[in-house]
N, C-alpha and C positions, 0 to 999 in steps of 0.2 A: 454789777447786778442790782436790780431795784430791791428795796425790802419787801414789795409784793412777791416776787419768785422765790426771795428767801423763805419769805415767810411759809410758801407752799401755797397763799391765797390766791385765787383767780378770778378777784377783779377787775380784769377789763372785760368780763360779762354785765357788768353794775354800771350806770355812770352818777357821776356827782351831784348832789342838789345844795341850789344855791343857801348857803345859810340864814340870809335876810329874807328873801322872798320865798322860799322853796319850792322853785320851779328847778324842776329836774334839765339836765346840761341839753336834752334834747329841745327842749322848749327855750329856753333860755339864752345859749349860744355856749359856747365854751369859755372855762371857770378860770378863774385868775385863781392861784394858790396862795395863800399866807401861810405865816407862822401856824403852830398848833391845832395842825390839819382843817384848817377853816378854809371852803370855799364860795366864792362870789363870782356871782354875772358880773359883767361890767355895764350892765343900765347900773344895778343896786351899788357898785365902786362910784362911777361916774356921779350919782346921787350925794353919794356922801361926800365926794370931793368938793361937789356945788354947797353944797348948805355949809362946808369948813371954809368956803370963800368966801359964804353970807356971814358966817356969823365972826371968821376972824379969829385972830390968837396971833399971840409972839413967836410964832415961828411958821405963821401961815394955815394956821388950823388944826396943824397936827397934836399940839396935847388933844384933841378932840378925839380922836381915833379911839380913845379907851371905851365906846358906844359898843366894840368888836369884844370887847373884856379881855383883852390880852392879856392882862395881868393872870387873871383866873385859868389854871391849868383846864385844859377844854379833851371834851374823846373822841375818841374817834367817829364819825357817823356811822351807827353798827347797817351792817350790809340789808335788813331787816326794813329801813328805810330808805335802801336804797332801790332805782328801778332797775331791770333788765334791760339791756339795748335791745330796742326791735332789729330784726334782723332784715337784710333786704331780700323781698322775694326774685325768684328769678323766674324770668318769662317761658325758658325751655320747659324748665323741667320743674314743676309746682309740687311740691312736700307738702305736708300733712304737717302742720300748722307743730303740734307734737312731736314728728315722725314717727309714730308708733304703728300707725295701721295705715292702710290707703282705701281705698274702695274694694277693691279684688280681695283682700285680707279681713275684711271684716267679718268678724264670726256671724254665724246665721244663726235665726232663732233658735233652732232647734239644740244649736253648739251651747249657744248662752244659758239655755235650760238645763242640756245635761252637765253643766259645770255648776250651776247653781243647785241641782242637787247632790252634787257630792256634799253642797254645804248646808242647804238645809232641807229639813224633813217635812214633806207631807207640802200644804199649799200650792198645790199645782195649778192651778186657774189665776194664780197671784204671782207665779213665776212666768206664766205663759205671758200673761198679760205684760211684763212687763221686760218680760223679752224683745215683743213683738215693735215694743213702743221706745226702746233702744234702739233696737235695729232702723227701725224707720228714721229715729231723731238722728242719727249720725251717717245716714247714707243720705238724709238732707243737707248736715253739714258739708259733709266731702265730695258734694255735687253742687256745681254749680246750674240746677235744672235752669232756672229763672232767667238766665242769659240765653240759655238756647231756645225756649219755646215760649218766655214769658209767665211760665207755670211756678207760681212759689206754693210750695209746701210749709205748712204751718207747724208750729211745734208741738211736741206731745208730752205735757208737762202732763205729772200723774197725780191723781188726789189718793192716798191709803188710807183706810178706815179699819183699823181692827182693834182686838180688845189687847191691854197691856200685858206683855211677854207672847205675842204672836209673831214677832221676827220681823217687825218693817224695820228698823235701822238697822239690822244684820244684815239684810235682803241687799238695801243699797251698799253697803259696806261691799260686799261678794259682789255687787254687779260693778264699782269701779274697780275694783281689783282684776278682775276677768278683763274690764278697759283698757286700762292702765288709765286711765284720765287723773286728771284731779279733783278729790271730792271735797265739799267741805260740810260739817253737818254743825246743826247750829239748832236754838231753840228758841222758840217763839213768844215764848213768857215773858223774855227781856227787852223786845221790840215796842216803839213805845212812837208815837205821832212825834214827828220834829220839832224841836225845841222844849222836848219833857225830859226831865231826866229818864234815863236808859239806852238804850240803844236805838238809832236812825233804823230805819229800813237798809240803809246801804253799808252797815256794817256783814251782812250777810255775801255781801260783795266784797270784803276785804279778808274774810276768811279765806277765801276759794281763792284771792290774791296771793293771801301766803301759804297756800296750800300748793299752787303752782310755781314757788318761789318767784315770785313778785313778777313773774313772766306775764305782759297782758297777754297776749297774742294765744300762750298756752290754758290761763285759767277761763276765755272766752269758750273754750271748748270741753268745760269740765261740768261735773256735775254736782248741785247744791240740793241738800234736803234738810228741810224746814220742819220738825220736830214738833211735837206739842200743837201742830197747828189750829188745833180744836180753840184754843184757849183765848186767841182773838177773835170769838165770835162776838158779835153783837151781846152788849150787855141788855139784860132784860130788867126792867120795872128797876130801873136808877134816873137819879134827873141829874148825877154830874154827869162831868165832861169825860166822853171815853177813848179818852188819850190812847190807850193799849186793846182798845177794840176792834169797831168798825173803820176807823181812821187809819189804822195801821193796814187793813186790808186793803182800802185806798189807795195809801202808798207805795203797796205792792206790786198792785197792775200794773206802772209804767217798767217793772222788773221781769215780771214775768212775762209782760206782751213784748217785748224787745226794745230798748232805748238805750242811747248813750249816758250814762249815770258817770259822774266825777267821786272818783273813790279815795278813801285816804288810803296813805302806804304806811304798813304797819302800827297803825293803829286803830281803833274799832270807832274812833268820833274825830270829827271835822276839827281842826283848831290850826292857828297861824302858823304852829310848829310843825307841822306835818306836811308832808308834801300830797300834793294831788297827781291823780292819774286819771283817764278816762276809761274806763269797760262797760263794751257794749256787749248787752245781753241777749242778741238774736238768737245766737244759737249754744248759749247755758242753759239747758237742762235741769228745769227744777223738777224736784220731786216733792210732797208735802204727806206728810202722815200726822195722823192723831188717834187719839182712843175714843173721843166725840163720847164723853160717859151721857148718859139718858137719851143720847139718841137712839134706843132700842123704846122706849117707852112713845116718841113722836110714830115709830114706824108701825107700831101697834095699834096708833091710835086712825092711823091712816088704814090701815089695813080691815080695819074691825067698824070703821065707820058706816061702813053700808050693810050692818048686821040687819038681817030683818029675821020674822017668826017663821019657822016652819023648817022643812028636811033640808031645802040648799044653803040655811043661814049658816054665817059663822058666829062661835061662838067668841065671847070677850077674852076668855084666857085661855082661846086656843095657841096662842105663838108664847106662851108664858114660860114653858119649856124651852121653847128651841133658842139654843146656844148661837145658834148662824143666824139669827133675826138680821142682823147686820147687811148679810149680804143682800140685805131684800131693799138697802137704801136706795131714795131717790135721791136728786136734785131738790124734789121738793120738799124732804126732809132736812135735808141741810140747810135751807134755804129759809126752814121753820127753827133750825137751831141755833142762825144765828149767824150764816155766809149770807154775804153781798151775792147775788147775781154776776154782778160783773167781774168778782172774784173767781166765782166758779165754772164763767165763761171760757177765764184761762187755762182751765184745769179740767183739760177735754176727756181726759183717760182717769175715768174713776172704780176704784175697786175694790170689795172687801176682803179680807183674811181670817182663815177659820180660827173658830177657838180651838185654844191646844187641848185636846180630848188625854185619857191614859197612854190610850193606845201613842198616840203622836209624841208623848212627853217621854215615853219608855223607849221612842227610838230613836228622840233626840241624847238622850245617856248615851245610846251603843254606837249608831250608826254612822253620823257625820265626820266629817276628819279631823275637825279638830273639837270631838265630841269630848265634856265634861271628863268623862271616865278615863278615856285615852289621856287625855292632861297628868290627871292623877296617876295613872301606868307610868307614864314615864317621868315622871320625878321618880318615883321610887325603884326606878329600872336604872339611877343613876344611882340609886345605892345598892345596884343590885339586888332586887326585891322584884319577885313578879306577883302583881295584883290580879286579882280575878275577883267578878262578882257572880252569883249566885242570880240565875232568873228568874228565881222568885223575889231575889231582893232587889232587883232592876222593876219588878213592877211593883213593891210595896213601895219605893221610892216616889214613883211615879205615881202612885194612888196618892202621899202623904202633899205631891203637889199640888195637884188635883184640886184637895180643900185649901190649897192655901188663893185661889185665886189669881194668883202672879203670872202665870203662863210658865213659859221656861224659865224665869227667871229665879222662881223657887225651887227650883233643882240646884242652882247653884249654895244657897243658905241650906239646903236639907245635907247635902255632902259635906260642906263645909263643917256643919256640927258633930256629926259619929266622923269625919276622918281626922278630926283634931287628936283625937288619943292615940291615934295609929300615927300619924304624920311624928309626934309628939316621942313614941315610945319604941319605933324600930331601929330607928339611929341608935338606940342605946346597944343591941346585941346582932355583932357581925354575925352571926351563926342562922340567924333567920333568913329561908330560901323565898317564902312563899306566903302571902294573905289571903285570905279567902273571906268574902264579905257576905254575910249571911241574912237569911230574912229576920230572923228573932234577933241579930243584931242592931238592924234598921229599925226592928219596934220597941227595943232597948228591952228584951227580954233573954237576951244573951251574948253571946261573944263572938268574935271574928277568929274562924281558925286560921292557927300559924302554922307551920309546916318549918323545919330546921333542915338546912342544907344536908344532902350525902347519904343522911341518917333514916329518911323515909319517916321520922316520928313529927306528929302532929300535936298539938296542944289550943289551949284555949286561954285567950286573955283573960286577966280577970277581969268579970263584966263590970260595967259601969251602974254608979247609981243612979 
């Protein structure tokens, strides 16, 4: 029995890459074995045998061979750079690249929307939207239209605009899930022109590699969202060079329009040590979101410019209130922020997300399924504790976010603070049945009541300072 089945490992999913060259056994041809699991094509053997004939030794070139380090205990190639065999298609009966869905299985808009709201609240024009632009991307995938009528369908990569804590990387997070695809999310501040220190454009291709464990064939059909994308806009009034700019946006198109790009395997930069792979990116799925901060000030400035005197003028600070300025973005506001045109060429499906209002953040606490509150029920429902909050203090909560600006993301720091003494002080006495989270406890003018098992008596923590 080999030490692979011993071991419980199953790699002959994996195959070898060659240690000299790092062309993987598909490319390559198949690997000659040595000592301390080191494998070699036989061009990169043959090579070395040649140049021990050039250059000679007493015993035919062999002290030479130490170029392998034999001497140096060597590890194993972790499976991380190793590739997945392609597998071969078959002409009858043609699988779903995945096997997860086929064409007849694919959820329909309407499916993808109502499971996106179980998870999140409120945004419905931003779930619709990107329902629709799902559905489309993947019944292109899983069709071969192009061959039958000549008809290619273009991709529907998506631009999000909304303000920080409105739920764009939770959003895709719940749309691959509901996929089952592979996602990989990554952020844009690190991307940087080729040959700068940071990150290539095509390390955002090597996430989504091991996000599909190193499967090409699988990660071609997943989906990648590029974060922060605001943040390579065009630098404005600099005279250096904007290496993590507009040049990175450059670099991008030939990703998001579809090419064959050469990716590392398991690692995020090109080097000798790494082996290559090709993924083509016709039909990956990007998605890009950012917060685009003063793009509400460009939209205003667009909007108000054709002020003139009299009853149908508008005024300068009419939109100075409105929270949804955003959704009122063009093309040509982006385009004044600091995108390439031809960037935003590729990014046909553009669309804003509401700011989180009270109302929206109070039912982000109660109503989604794996809503903040629910979290905190059931840890304490493993020490047999049942929590409850008080509706007034699910909207003082919610108002206390509110000024923090954060979106949802300040609910998470608001609970985290008043439930530290509680998390902290119920473990201490088994007898306690019951919490009860109070408004005056939220504004820290009083205490959460307890409730003791069996006994029907209630008390009050001592309040905090």
């Amino acid at each position: 029995m080999s030490d692979n089945l011993k071991n419980g490992n199953n790699d002959s999913e994996y195959e070898d890459v060659c240690y000299i060259c790092r062309r993987p056994e598909s490319k390559a041809g198949k690997m000659i074995h040595i000592p301390k699991n080191i494998c070699v094509c036989s061009d990169c053997m043959q090579k070395t045998f040649d140049s021990m004939d050039k250059v000679g030794g007493p015993f035919g070139g062999m002290p030479y061979m130490d170029m392998f380090n034999m001497g140096q205990p060597q590890q194993e190639v972790p499976k991380r750079q190793k590739l997945k065999k392609k597998t071969e298609k078959s002409e009858e009966k043609k699988e779903h690249p995945q096997g997860i869905f086929d064409i007849k299985h694919l959820p329909a808009p309407h499916v993808i929307k109502g499971t996106l709201d179980e998870y999140v609240v409120g945004q419905d024009f931003a779930k619709k939207v990107m329902s629709v632009a799902v559905y489309n991307h993947y019944k292109r995938v899983l069709t071969d239209s192009e061959k039958e009528d000549g008809i290619e369908i273009e991709k529907s990569n998506m631009l999000m605009i909304g303000p920080t804590g409105s739920g764009k990387t939770y959003l895709v997070k719940t749309l691959a899930k509901i996929l089952q695809v592979p996602l990989a999310i990554t952020d844009a501040t690190s991307l940087t022109e080729a040959g700068y220190i940071g990150d290539d454009v095509e390390s955002v291709l090597s996430k989504l590699l091991a996000a599909a464990d190193n499967d090409v064939e699988k990660a071609e059909h997943g989906i990648i969202f590029i974060d922060e994308i605001d943040k390579i806009a065009k630098k404005r009034n600099t005279n250096s060079r904007d290496v993590s700019g507009e040049s990175v946006q450059q670099g991008m198109l030939k990703l998001l329009e579809g090419s064959d790009v050469e990716v590392p395997v398991g690692a995020s930069s090109k080097n000798a040590m790494v082996p290559m792979t090709t993924v083509n990116t016709r039909n990956i799925l990007f998605v890009c979101g950012g917060a685009f901060p003063e793009l509400e000030k460009i939209i205003k400035k667009r909007l108000t410019k054709q002020s003139s005197i009299g009853f149908m003028s508008q005024l300068g600070d009419e939109f100075d209130k409105d929270e949804n300025i955003l959704q009122k973005a063009s093309t040509e506001d982006l385009r004044e922020f600091g995108m390439i045109p031809e960037f935003l060429g590729r990014l046909p499906v553009v669309f804003a997300l509401q700011a989180m209002t009270e109302e929206m953040l109070a039912k982000v606490l109660v109503q989604p399924k794996n809503a903040i509150i629910k979290q905190y029920q059931k840890l304490l429902a493993l020490d047999e504790v049942d929590l409850r909050f008080d509706e007034e203090a699910v909207s003082a909560i919610a108002k206390k976010a509110v000024e923090k600006k954060t979106g949802a993301r300040a609910l998470r720091a608001i609970i985290e603070d008043f439930m530290l003494d509680i998390m902290y002080e119920i473990p201490k006495d088994d007898l306690i049945g019951r919490v009860t989270i109070t408004k005056d406890y939220i504004e820290k003018s009083g205490a959460p009541l307890i409730e003791m098992r069996g006994s029907g008596e209630a008390k009050l923590l001592t309040q905090r300072d």
